[in-house]
C-alpha positions as CSV (number, residue, x, y, z in Angstrom):
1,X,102.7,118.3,98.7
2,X,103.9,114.4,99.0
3,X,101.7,111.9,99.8
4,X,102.3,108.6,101.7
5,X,99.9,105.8,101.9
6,X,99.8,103.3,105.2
7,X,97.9,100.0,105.8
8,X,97.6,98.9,109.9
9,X,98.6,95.9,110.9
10,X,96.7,93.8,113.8
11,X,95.0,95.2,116.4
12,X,92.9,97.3,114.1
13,X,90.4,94.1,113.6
14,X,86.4,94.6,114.9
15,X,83.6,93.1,114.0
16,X,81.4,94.8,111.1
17,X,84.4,96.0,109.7
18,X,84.2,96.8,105.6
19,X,80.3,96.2,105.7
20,X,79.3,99.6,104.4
21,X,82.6,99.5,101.9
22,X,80.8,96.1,100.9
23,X,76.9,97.3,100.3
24,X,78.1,100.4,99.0
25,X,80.6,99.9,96.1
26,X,80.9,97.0,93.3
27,X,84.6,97.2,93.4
28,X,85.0,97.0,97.5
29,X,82.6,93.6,96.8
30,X,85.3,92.1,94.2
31,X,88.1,92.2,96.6
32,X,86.1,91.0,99.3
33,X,85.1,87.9,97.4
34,X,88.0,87.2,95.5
35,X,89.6,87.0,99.0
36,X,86.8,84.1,100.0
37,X,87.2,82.3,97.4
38,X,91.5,82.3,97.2
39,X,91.1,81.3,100.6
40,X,87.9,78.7,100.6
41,X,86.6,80.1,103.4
42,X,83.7,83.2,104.3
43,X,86.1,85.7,105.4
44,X,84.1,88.5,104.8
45,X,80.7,86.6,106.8
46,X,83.5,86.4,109.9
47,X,84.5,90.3,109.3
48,X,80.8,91.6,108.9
49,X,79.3,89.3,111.7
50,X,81.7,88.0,113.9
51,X,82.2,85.9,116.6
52,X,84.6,88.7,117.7
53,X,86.9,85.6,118.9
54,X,87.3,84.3,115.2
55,X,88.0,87.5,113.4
56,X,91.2,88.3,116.5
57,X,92.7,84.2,116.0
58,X,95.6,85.6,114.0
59,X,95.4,83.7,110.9
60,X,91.7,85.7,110.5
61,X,93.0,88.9,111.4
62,X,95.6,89.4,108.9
63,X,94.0,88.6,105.3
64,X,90.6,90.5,107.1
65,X,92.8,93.6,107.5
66,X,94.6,93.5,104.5
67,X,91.2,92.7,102.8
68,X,89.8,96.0,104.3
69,X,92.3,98.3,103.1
70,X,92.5,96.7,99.8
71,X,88.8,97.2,99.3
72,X,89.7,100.9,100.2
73,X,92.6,100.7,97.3
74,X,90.0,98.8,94.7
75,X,87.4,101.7,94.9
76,X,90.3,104.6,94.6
77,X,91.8,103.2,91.7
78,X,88.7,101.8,89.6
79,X,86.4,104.4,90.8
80,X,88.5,107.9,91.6
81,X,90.8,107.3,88.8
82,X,93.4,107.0,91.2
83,X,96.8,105.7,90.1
84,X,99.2,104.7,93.1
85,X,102.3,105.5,91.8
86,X,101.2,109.4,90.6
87,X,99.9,109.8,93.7
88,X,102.0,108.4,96.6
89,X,105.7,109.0,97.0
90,X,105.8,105.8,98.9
91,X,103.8,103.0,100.6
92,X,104.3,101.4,104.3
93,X,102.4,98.9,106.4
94,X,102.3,98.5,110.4
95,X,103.5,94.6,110.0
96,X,101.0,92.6,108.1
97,X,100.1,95.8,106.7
98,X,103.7,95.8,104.8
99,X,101.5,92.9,102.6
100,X,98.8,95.4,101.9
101,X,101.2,98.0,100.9
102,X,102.9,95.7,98.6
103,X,99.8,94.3,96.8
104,X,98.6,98.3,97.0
105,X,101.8,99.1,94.7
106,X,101.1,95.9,92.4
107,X,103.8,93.5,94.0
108,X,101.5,90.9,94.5
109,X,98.5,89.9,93.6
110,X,95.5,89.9,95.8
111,X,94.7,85.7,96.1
112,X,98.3,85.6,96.4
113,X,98.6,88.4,99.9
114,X,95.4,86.3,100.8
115,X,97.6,83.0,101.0
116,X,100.5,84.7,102.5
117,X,98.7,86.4,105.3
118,X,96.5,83.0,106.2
119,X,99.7,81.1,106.3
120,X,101.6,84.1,108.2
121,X,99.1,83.5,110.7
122,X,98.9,79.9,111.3
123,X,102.7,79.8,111.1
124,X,103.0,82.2,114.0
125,X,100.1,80.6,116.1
126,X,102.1,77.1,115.5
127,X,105.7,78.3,116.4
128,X,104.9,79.2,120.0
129,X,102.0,77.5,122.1
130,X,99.1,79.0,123.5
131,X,99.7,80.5,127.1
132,X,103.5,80.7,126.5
133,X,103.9,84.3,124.5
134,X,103.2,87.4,125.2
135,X,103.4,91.3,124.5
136,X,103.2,94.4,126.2
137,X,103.5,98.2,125.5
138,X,105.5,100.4,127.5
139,X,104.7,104.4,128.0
140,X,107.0,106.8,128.6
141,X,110.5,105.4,128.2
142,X,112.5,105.5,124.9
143,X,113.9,102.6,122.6
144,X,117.2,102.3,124.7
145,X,115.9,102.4,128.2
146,X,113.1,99.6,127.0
147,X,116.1,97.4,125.6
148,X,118.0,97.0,128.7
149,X,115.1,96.6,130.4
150,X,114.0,93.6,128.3
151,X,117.6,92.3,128.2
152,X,117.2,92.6,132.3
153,X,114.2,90.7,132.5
154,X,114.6,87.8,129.8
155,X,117.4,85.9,131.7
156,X,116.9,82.4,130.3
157,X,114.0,83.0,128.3
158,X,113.3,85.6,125.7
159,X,112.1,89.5,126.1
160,X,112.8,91.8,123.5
161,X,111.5,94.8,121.8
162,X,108.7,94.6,119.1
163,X,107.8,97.1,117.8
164,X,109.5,101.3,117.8
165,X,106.0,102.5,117.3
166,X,106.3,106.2,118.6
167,X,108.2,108.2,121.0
168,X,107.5,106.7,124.5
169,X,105.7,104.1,122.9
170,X,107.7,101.0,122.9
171,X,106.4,97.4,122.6
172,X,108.0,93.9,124.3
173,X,107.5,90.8,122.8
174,X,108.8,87.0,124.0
175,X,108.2,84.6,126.8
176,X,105.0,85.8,128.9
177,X,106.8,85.1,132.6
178,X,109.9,87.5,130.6
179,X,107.0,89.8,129.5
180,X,105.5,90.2,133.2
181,X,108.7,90.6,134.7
182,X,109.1,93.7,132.3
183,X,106.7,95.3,132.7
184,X,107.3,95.4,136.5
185,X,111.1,96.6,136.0
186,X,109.6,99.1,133.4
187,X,106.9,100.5,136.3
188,X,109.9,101.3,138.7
189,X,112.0,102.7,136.0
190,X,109.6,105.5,135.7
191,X,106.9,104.2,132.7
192,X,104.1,106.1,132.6
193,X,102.4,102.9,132.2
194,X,102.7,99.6,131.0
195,X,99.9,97.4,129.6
196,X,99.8,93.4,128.3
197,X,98.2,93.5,124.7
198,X,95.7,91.3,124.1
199,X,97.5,88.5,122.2
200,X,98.4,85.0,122.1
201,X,101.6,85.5,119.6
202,X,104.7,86.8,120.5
203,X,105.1,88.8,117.3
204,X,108.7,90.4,116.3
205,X,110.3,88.4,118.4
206,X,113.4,85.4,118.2
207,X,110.7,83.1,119.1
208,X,108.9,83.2,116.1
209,X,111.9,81.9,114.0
210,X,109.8,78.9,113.3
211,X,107.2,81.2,111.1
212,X,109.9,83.2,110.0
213,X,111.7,80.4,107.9
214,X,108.3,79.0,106.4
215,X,107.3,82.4,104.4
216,X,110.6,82.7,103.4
217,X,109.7,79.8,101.9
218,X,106.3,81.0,100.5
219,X,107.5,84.2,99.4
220,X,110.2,82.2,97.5
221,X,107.9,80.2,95.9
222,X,105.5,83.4,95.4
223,X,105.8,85.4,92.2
224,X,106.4,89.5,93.1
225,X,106.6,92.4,91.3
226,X,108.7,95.3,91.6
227,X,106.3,97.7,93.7
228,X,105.1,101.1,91.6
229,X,106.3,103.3,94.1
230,X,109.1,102.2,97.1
231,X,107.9,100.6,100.2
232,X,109.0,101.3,103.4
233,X,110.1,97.9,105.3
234,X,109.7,97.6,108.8
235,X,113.1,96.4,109.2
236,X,115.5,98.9,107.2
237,X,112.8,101.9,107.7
238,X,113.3,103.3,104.2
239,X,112.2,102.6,101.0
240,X,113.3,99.5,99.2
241,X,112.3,98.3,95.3
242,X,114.2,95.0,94.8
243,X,111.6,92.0,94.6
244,X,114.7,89.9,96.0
245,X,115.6,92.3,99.2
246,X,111.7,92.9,100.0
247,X,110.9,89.0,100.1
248,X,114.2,89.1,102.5
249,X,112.7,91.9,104.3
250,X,109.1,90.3,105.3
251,X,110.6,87.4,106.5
252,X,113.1,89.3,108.6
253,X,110.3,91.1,110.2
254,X,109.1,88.5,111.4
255,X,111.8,88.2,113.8
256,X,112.9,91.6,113.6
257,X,111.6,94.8,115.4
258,X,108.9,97.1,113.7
259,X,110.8,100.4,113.4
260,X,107.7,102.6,112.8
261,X,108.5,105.9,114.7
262,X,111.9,106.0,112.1
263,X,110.2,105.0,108.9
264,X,107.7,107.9,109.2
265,X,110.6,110.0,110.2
266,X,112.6,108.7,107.0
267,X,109.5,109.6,105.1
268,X,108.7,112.8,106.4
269,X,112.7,113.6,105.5
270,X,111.8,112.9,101.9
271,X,109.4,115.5,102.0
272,X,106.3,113.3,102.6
273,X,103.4,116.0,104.2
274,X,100.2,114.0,103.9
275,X,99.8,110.2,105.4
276,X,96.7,108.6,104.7
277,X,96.2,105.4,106.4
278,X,94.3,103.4,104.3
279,X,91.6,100.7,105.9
280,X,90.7,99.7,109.7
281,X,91.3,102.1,112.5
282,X,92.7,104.9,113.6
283,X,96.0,103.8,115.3
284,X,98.8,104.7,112.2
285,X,97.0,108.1,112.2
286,X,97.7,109.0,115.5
287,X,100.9,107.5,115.7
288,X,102.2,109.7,113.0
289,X,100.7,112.8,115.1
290,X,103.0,112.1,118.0
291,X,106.0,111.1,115.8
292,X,105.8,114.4,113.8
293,X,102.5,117.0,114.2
294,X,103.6,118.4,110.9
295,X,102.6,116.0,108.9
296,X,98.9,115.9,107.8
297,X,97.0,112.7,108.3
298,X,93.9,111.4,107.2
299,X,92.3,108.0,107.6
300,X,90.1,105.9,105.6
301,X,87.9,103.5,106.1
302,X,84.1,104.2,104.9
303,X,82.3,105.3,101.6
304,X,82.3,108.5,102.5
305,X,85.8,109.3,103.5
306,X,86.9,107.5,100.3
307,X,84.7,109.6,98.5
308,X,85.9,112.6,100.4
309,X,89.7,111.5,99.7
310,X,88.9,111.0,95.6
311,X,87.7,114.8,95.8
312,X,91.1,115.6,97.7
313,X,93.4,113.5,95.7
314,X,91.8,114.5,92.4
315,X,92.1,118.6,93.0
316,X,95.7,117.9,93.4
């Protein structure tokens, strides 16, 4: 039995998110407003009450997220006795979650991920203006068929694949005209279906090469330790333990393509049998079921599936 430990990226955001992780546990409530106060600002008031349209502006979503599943990660450890690197054979995060699998595996610290995140955000909100990006999933057609179809469409502005997130699920990313016409192509190529996400940012795409060479500034200037147990970056899918090549690595991604499907292939070839996706949402669960139904998956989010998985974890 290997285990693997996941953190979502964005999408996985709604409103009332970690309240009961809040009122229920001392240690979810130290994360939560350590993260306020590293960031001057009432994250957690924005994650428990809304406006739904302030928690989704990316530079909210991300430290919320990560905040979340580190809450998750506080109560493990410093309630369920739960050490990381005993346990886990590897970490891996769904973009911005790569941040919360780092700080999960005691790369960085939690004010620091806060910072990162906030600025990850603004820096992608700022490279491209609002109106101009967009993304899309595509159903139905594999990694190959979606690249020349992106290629196809872009012709003098920019389409190209985001995110590898499962087979037959492929996601574009790039201009939104680019985007549209993609979508089209993709529908009478034979997609199953083909849906414009609910974004503003054009994430994992050339166009956010802007954002991309300002955290590789931050993470320069950001102290990092090696991580307890390997992560698995987006970009290489497989795991990686220089502080040097990881810091390389997240600002890569931001350009780069999100090559999910293979890094839970790669880790399911090192003889990982249990994921648990740790914090908001389902969606890294159920990815992993279509990617490989041999591998067992659980997800976390509420007192009493973290107390369920210290039981689990604790009997092996």
């Amino acid at each position: 039995m290997s285990y693997a430990f996941v953190f979502p990226g964005q999408g996985s955001q709604a409103v009332d998110m970690g309240r009961n992780l809040y009122e229920t546990f001392s240690e979810a409530r130290e994360v939560f407003e350590e993260i306020d106060e590293s960031l001057s600002q009432n994250l957690s008031k924005i994650m428990f009450e809304g406006p739904e349209d302030d928690l989704n502006l990316t530079e909210n979503a991300q430290p919320a997220l990560m905040a979340v599943s580190m809450a998750v990660i506080n109560v493990l450890k410093k309630q369920g006795g739960i050490d990381i690197a005993r346990t886990c054979s590897f970490v891996a995060g769904h973009s911005l979650g790569e941040y919360s699998a780092l700080t999960a595996a005691g790369s960085f610290t939690l004010s620091d991920t806060a910072r990162l995140l906030k600025l990850r955000g603004q820096s992608m909100q700022k490279a491209v203006p609002i109106g101009t990006g967009a993304m899309a999933a595509i159903l139905g057609l594999e990694m190959e068929d979606v690249k020349a179809i992106a290629q196809e469409a872009a012709g003098d502005e920019t389409c190209e694949c985001a995110n590898d997130n499962s087979p037959g699920q492929i996601v574009i990313s790039g201009h939104k005209t680019a985007v549209e016409r993609a979508t089209a192509l993709a529908t009478d190529k034979g997609a199953k279906r083909t849906l414009i996400l609910p974004v503003t940012v054009p994430s994992h795409s050339s166009l956010m090469r802007p954002a991309a060479n300002i955290m590789a500034e931050a993470l320069a200037a950001t102290n990092m330790q090696a991580p307890s147990v390997p992560v698995v970056c987006n970009v290489t899918a497989q795991g990686e333990n220089d502080t040097d090549r990881i810091k390389q690595m997240l600002a890569e991604q931001m350009t780069g393509v999100v090559r999910w499907r293979e890094s839970v292939s790669w880790m399911k070839d090192q003889g990982v049998t249990h994921m648990v996706e740790i914090g908001a949402g389902k969606v890294l669960s159920g990815l992993a079921r279509r990617i490989d139904k041999d591998i067992e998956c659980d997800n976390v989010s509420t007192p009493e599936q973290v107390e369920s998985l210290i039981e689990k974890l604790n009997k092996v």
